[in-house]
N, C-alpha and C positions, 0 to 999 in steps of 0.2 A: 369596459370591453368585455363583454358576459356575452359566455356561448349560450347559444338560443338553439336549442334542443325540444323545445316544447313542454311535451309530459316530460320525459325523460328528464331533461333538466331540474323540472318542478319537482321530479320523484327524487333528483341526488341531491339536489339543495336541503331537501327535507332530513334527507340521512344523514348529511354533513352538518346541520342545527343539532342531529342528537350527536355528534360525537365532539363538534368543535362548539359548544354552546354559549362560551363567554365570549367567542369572535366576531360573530355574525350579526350586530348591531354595531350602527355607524350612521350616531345624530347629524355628523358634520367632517370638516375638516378643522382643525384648529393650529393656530399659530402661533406660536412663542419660541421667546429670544432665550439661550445657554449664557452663563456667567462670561463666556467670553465675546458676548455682541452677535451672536451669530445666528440666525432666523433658521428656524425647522417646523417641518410639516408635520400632523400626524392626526389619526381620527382616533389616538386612545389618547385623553387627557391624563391619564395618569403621570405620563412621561414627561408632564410640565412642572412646572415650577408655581410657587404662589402668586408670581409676578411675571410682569412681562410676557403678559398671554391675550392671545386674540383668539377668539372662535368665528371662524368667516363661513356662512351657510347660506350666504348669495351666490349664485354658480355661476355668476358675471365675473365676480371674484374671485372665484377658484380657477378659473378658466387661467387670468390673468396672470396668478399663484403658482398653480400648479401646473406642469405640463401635460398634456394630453396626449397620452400614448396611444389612444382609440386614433383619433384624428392622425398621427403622426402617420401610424402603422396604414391607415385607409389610403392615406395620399403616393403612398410605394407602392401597398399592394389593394387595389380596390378589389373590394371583394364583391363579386358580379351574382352572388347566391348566396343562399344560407351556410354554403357548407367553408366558401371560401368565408365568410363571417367567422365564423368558428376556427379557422384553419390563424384567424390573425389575433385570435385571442391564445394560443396552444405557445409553450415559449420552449427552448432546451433549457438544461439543466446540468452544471458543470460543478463538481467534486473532485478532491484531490485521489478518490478512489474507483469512482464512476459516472457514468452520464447517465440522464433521465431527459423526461420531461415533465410540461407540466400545463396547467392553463388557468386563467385567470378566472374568478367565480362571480365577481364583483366590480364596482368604478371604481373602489378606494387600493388596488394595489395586493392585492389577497391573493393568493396563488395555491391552488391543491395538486400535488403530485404524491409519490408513493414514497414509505416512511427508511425504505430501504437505498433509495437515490441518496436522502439525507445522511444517512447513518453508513453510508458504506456498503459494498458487495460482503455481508456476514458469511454468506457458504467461502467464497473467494479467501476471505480473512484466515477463517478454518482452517482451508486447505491448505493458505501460504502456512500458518502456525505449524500444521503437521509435516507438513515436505520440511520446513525447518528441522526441526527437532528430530526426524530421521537424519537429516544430512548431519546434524549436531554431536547425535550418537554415533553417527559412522563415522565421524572424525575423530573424536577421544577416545572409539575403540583402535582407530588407525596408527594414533599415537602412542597409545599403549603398544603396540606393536612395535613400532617404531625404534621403543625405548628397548625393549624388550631384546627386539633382533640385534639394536647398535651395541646391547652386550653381548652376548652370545657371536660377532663378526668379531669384536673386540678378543674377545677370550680363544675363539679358533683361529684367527690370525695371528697370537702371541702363539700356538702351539707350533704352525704351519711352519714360524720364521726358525724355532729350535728345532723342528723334526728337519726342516731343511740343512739347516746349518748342520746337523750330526749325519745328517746322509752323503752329504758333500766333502765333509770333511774325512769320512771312512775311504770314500769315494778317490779321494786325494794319497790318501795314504797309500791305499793297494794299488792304482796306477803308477805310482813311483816306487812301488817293490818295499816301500817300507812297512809294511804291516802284510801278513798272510792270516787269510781268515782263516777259521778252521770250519769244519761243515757246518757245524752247531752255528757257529756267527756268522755264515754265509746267508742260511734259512732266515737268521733271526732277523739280520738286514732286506734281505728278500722282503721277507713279511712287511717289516717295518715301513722298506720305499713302496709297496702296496695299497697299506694305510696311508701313508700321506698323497699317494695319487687320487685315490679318491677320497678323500676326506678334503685335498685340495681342489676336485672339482665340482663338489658339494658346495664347498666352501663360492666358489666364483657364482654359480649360481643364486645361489641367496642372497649374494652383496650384488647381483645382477636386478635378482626382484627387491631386493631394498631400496635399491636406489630406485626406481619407477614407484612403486609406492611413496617413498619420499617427495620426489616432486609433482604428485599427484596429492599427496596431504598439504603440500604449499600452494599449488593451486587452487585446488579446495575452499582451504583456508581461508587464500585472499576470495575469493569469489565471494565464502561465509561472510565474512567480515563486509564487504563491498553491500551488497543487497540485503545483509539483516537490518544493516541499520537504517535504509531506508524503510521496509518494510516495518522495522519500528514506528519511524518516526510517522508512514500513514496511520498504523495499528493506532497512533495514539489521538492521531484527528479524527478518530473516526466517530465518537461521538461529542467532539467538542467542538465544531467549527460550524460558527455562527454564520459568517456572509458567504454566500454561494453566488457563483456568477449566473447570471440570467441574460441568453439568447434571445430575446424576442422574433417575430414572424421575420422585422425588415430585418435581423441583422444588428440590432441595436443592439449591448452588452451592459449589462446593468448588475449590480448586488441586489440581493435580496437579504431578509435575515428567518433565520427559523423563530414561528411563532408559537407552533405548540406540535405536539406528536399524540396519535392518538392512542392508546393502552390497546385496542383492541384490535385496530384494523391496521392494515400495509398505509396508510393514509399520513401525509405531513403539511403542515399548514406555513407557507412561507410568503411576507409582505415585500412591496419595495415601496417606500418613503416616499413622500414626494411628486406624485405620480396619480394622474389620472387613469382609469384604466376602462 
């Protein structure tokens, strides 16, 4: 199923020979049996074994062998022009970090799409990596905080509960006529229920913004903990995931496997086994 562009195709086939150059020959189809009975396709013999191998270069045979995705694809969607031709060779391209597409270049299953599909959205990655690592920092600096302020509420709370209790207790005496200040302890007390008015409204305050930072650091947290670890776990597929699902024109869903990436270009070379194209 090779899109037919004319020149233009003749001119990318040629560009795609200098980058993918070990791919682009394909004597045959061949067929051989795995150690466990089980028959597979492939037009790279290396993947065979010493035994238990056929090479089938009859297309009577292959027809029979292999499935014919061209044919499959024509019988759903016939293509009435060159462009709808092209339109049933073109597949999507499905990743655990983004979608692409792609199109087939050859009969044997050969697929060229771009090397960034394969490999994951890299700026995307980045930017999840950096919005991490802010939100990382602004958590261990919130805890530090955190730690920080629960002693300092701790230490002005143990003052609050003495300064109250000695003001109360003054407080008791002189309304029962049992104790008479003298000016000097009047002032002193004066002052003193002053300081713990405001120092006790400071006080509620702070233990007011602690507590919303606190369950803003727990929230946080669980969110942190929730989504890094999936964004790990993509982070870590992102250059290691060999079968990617393949959309075809009808709708058909297939794996492919990555065949080679080119050093130079946005360009990635991915097959599907088995498969006429």
């Amino acid at each position: 199923m090779k899109t037919t562009f004319s020149f233009y195709t003749i001119i990318f086939l040629y560009f795609f020979v200098l980058i993918f150059p070990d791919y682009c020959i394909a004597a045959g189809v061949y067929k051989y049996k795995d150690k466990d009975g089980v028959w597979h396709f492939t037009d790279t013999p290396t993947e065979m074994t010493d035994s238990d191998t056929e090479m089938t270069t009859d297309n009577t045979k292959i027809e029979k062998e292999v499935k014919n995705l061209e044919k499959q694809i024509a019988e759903k969607l016939p293509p009435q022009n060159m462009i709808e031709k092209a339109r049933n060779a073109t597949v999507s391209i499905k990743t655990e970090l983004s979608n692409g597409s792609g199109f087939f270049i050859n009969n044997n299953g050969y697929i060229i799409t771009n090397k960034h599909v394969i490999h994951g959205m890299e700026n995307e990655l980045e930017k999840g990596e950096v919005a991490f690592d802010k939100m990382k920092k602004y958590l261990d600096e919130l805890e530090q905080y955190l730690e920080v302020e629960e002693e300092w509420l701790e230490t002005e709370r143990e003052w609050l509960t003495n300064a109250k209790d000695e003001l109360d207790e003054v407080s008791n005496l002189v309304n029962t006529n049992e104790k008479r200040l003298s000016v000097q302890e009047a002032n002193y007390y004066s002052s003193y229920a002053s300081q713990y008015n405001a120092r006790n409204g400071n006080f509620a305050r702070r233990q007011a913004y602690y507590k919303r930072k606190e369950a803003e650091y727990v929230e946080k947290e669980k969110y942190f903990d929730k989504h890094y670890k999936k964004f790990s776990k993509l982070r870590n597929k992102r250059g290691s995931q060999e079968g990617f699902k393949i959309i075809l024109a009808d709708k058909t869903e297939l794996t492919a496997e990555k065949v080679a990436l080119s050093d130079r270009y946005d360009l990635a070379l991915l097959k599907i086994n088995g498969y006429k194209t």
